[in-house]
Phi, psi and omega in degrees: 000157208249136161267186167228112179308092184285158165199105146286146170247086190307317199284327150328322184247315162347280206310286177339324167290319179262343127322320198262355186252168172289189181277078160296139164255164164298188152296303200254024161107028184236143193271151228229315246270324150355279159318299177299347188234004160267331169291333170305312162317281198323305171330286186298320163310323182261354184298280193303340224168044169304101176308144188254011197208158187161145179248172122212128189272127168269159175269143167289139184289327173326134153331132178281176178290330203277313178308299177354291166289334204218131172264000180248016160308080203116319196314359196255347186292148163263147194297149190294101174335147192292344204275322185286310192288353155289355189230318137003281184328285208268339162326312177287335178289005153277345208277311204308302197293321183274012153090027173276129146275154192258129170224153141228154202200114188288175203106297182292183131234147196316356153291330189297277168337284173324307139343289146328274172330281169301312153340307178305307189295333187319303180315351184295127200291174191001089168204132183233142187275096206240109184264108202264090180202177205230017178221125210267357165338295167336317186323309160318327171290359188274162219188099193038210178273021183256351154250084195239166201226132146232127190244163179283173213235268181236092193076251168182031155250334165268165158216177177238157184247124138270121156250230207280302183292339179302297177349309198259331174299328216263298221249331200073060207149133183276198205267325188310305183270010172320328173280343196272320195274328163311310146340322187256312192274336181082222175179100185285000176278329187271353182068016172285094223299313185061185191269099163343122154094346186258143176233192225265296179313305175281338164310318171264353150302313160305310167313311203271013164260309187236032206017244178302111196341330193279338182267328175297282195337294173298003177252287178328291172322288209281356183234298189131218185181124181319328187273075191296355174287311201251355171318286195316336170277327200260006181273306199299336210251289146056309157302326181288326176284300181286051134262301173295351159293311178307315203282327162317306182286125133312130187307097190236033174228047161307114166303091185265111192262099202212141144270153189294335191280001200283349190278336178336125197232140164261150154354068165338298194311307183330298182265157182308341192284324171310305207290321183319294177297350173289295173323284174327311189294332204113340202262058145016253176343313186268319172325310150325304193311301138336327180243331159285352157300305187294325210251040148264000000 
């Protein structure tokens, strides 16, 4: 049997949760539906399909690398609610009661880390990588059946696993090319400018002709391309595409100081310190869930 590694993208499914839920409070007036729907995640994961090994990555407050290159990387998100960023906070200490560890790394973002993580690791004998996150960014990492992404579906009680063909149904594009088709199409949640006028169609048509960006270019030089209107857009644009790739990749040699036995998770659902801190929140319901579990 293989074992399996989780890398949650922690700040991902937070947001994803606190969209997608009413505003729950705690007892004593604090807000929860965040908390509750990243513990709901957790639950079903360790129910169905326990890691015997598990992360989970935060974004650093620091200014990223990416503003750096580009200052409008992001800039169109509106700033985050005080109700989201209190649960921000508190997040790693559920994560701590499910027996995660927490990393950040300034500069960076919780993909980058995940990223990392899975890149290092890959190479390992039975061992399968499983990416828990709400950002489809993530995707590019998936890697046969030895790299897969589960992301929520609908709200956050369903989710789905992408691996290679989920990848190419979803995008028109393999997992490989992904930076390359962000390149083209950009990404308006992330402000990733991309080539003006190109969309999600004719981009994986040019990937699936002329594969990776550095090769449509170089086919632009040396030959061309039959379509002279967008020959002539993807000429103009061209700094704009590789900046939007770059800004597009994930990082995956981040110095991290972390071993793999440092990831080891015990049996959560098991301890009391779990149900106990659930209990604190308010969260019945997940607590039910938990004790009809330990005792099938």
């Amino acid at each position: 049997m293989k074992d399996t590694l989780l890398l949650i993208d922690a700040n991902s499914l937070i947001h994803r949760a606190f969209h997608a839920l009413p505003p729950f409070t705690t007892p004593d007036g604090r807000p929860s539906g965040a908390l509750y729907g990243l513990a709901s995640i957790l639950i079903k994961v360790f129910k169905e399909r326990p890691p015997r090994f598990g992360v989970a990555a935060f974004d650093h407050p620091a200014p990223t690398i990416r503003e750096g290159l580009y200052k409008e990387y992001k800039a169109t998100r509106p700033p985050a609610a005080d109700t989201l960023i209190s649960q921000l906070k508190e997040s790693p200490g559920l994560l701590k009661v499910f027996g995660m560890r927490t990393l950040t790394h300034a500069g960076w973002e919780a993909d980058d880390i995940v990223a990392t993580l899975a890149h290092r690791f890959s190479d390992r004998e039975n061992l399968r990588i499983i990416i828990l996150s709400g950002d489809l960014d993530m995707l590019q990492m998936v890697d046969g059946e030895k790299i897969v992404v589960e992301a929520p579906k609908k709200g956050i009680s369903n989710t789905i696993i992408y691996g290679r063909d989920e990848v190419k149904e979803r995008f028109g594009v393999l997992p490989e090319f992904l930076t390359d088709f962000k390149g083209l199409v950009g990404d308006t949640s992330d402000n990733i400018p991309g080539v003006p006028g190109i969309g999600p169609k004719t981009a994986s048509d040019l990937i699936s002709r002329y594969g990776a960006l550095e090769d449509l270019y170089q086919e632009l030089a040396e030959i061309g391309i039959p379509n002279r209107k967008l020959q002539q857009k993807l000429r103009d644009y061209k700094d704009q595409a590789f900046l939007s790739k770059e800004l597009a990749t994930l990082k995956k040699d981040l110095p991290l100081d972390i071993e793999f036995e440092d990831l080891r998770i015990t049996s959560p659902l098991t301890n009391p310190e779990l149900t106990g801190y659930l209990e604190n929140l308010g969260f019945e319901s997940l607590v039910k869930r938990i004790e009809e579990h330990n005792s099938t």
